[in-house]
C-alpha positions in Angstrom: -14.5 -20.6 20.5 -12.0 -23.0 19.6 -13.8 -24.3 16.4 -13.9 -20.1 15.4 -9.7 -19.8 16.0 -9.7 -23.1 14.3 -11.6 -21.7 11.3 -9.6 -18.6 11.1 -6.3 -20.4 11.2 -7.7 -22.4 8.6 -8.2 -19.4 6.6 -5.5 -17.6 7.0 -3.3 -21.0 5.8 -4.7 -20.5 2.3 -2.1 -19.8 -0.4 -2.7 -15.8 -2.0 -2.4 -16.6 -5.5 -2.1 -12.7 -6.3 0.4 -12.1 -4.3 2.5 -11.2 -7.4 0.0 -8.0 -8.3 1.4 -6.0 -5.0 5.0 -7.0 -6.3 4.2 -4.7 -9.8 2.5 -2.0 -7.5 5.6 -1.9 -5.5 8.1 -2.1 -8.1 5.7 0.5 -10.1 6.0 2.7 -7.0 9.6 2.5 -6.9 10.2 3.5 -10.6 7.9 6.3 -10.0 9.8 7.8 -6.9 13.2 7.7 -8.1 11.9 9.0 -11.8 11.0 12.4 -9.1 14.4 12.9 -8.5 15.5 12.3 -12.1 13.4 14.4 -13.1 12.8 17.2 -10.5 11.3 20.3 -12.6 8.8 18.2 -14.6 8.2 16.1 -11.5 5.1 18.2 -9.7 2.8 17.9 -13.0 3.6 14.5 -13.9 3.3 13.2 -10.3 -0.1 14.7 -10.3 -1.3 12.7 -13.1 0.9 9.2 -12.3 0.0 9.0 -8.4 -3.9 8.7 -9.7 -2.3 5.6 -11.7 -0.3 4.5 -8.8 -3.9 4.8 -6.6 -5.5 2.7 -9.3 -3.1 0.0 -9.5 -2.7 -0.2 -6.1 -6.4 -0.2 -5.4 -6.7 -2.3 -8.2 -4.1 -5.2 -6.8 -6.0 -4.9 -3.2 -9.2 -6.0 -4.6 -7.9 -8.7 -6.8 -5.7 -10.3 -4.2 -9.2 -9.6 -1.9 -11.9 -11.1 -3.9 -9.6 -14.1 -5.5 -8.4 -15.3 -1.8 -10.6 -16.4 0.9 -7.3 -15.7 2.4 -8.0 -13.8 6.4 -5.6 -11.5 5.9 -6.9 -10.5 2.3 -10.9 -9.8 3.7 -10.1 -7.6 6.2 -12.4 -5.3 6.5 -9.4 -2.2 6.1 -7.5 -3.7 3.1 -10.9 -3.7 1.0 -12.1 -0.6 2.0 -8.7 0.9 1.3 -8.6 -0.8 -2.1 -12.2 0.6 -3.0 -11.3 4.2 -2.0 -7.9 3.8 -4.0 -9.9 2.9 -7.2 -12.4 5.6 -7.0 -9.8 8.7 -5.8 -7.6 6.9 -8.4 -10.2 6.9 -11.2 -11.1 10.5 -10.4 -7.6 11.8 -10.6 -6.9 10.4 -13.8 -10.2 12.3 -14.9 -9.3 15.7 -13.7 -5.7 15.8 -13.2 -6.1 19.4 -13.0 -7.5 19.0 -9.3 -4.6 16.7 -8.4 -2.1 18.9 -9.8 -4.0 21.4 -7.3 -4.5 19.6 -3.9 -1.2 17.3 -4.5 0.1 17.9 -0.9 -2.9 17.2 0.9 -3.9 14.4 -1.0 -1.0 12.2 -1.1 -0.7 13.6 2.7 -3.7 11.5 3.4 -2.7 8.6 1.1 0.3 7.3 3.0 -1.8 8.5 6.2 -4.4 5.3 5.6 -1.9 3.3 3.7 0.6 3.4 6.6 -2.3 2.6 8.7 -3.4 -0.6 6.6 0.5 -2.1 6.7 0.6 -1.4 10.4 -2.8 -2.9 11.0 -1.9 -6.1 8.3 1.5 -6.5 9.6 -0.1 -6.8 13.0 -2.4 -9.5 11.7 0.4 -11.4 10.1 2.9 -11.2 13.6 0.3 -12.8 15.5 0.0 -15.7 13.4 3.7 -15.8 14.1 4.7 -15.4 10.6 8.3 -13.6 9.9 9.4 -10.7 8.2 6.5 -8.6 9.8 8.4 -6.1 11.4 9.8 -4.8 8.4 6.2 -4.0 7.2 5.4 -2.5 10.9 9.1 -0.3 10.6 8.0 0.6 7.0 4.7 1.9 7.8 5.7 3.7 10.7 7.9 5.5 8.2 5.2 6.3 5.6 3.6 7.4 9.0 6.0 10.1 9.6 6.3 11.1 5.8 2.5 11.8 5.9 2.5 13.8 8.8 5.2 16.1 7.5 3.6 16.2 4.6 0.2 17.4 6.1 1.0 19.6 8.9 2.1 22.4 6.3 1.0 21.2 3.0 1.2 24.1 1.1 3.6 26.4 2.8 6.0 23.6 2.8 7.0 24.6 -1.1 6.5 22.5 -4.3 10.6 21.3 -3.9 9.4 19.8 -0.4 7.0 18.0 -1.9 7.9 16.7 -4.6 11.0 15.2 -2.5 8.7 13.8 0.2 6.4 12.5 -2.9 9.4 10.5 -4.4 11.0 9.6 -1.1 7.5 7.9 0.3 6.7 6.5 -3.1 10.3 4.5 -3.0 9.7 3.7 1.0 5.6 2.3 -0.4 6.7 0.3 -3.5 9.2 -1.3 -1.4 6.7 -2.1 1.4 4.8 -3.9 -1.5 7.2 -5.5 -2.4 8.3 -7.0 1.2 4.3 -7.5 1.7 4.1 -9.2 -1.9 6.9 -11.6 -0.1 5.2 -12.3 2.9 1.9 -13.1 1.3 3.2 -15.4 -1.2 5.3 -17.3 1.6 2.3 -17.1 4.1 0.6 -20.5 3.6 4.0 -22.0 4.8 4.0 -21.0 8.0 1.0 -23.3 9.2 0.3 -27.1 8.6 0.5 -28.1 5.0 -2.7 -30.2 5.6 -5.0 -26.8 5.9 -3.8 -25.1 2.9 -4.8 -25.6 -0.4 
């Protein structure tokens, strides 16, 4: 048992040297949400099309920082599994951004559903390492938490103004989650003996 904790310590010491992808994802994120309120009347059709871009870089930046770390925090099984379904919803709704433009609501509903989920479940990981700045990422994602439910329990009734406010408001609240999480990873090797990381 103690050679397994051992190991796993051992993993999670090792530097992320991708950390820096989640940083453009957030700041990406962040541009995105506030160009919604610059630009409220165009914003429902052009948030269709940019939140499949915002999946796919996203996605994209999971299973980079993922498959380039044998980091523990980056192969959990939740971070890769949300990073493959954020490629492929991502790919599809740069395909046919007619559908997006369509299902919007429920769909980025769902989005910060699992993605609050994953922040809450990694910023978990990271407090009981005892690594700092993690309740931040639990706050944030209880946030995006309560953003998604709003936006699910009336999706369509709620109005395209609704949304598209909600849209930019959880966009902002995400890209700076990245961007505290892009932080935290780059710092994480730090907190444990210099010896085990590489």
């Amino acid at each position: 048992m103690k050679h397994r904790f051992d190991n796993i310590t051992k993993r999670a010491s090792r530097a992320i040297r991708h950390w820096w992808i989640f940083a453009i994802a957030g700041v990406l994120g962040i541009i995105l949400g506030i160009a919604v309120f610059f630009f409220p009347l165009q914003s429902y059709v052009v948030l269709s099309i940019l939140f499949g871009v915002l999946m796919l870089v996203v996605g994209s930046a999971k299973l980079i920082a993922a498959s380039t770390s044998d980091n523990f925090f980056m192969m959990k099984s939740y971070v890769i599994i949300g990073g493959v379904l954020d490629v492929v919803l991502g790919i599809f709704l740069c395909v046919y951004p007619e559908i997006t433009l369509v299902l919007l609501p429920i769909m980025m509903g769902f989005w910060m559903l699992y993605n609050s989920f994953i922040l809450i479940g990694l910023a978990g990981e990271l407090d009981t390492f005892g690594i700092r700045g993690t309740g931040w990422l639990t706050g944030g994602g209880i946030l995006l938490l309560a953003l998604s439910i709003i936006v699910l329990v009336n999706p369509f009734g709620a109005g395209i103004a609704t949304v598209v406010v909600l849209a930019g408001i959880g966009l902002i609240v995400f890209g700076i989650l990245l961007c505290v999480l892009a932080k935290t990873l780059k710092e994480v090797h730090t907190h444990f003996d210099p010896d085990s990381a590489f």
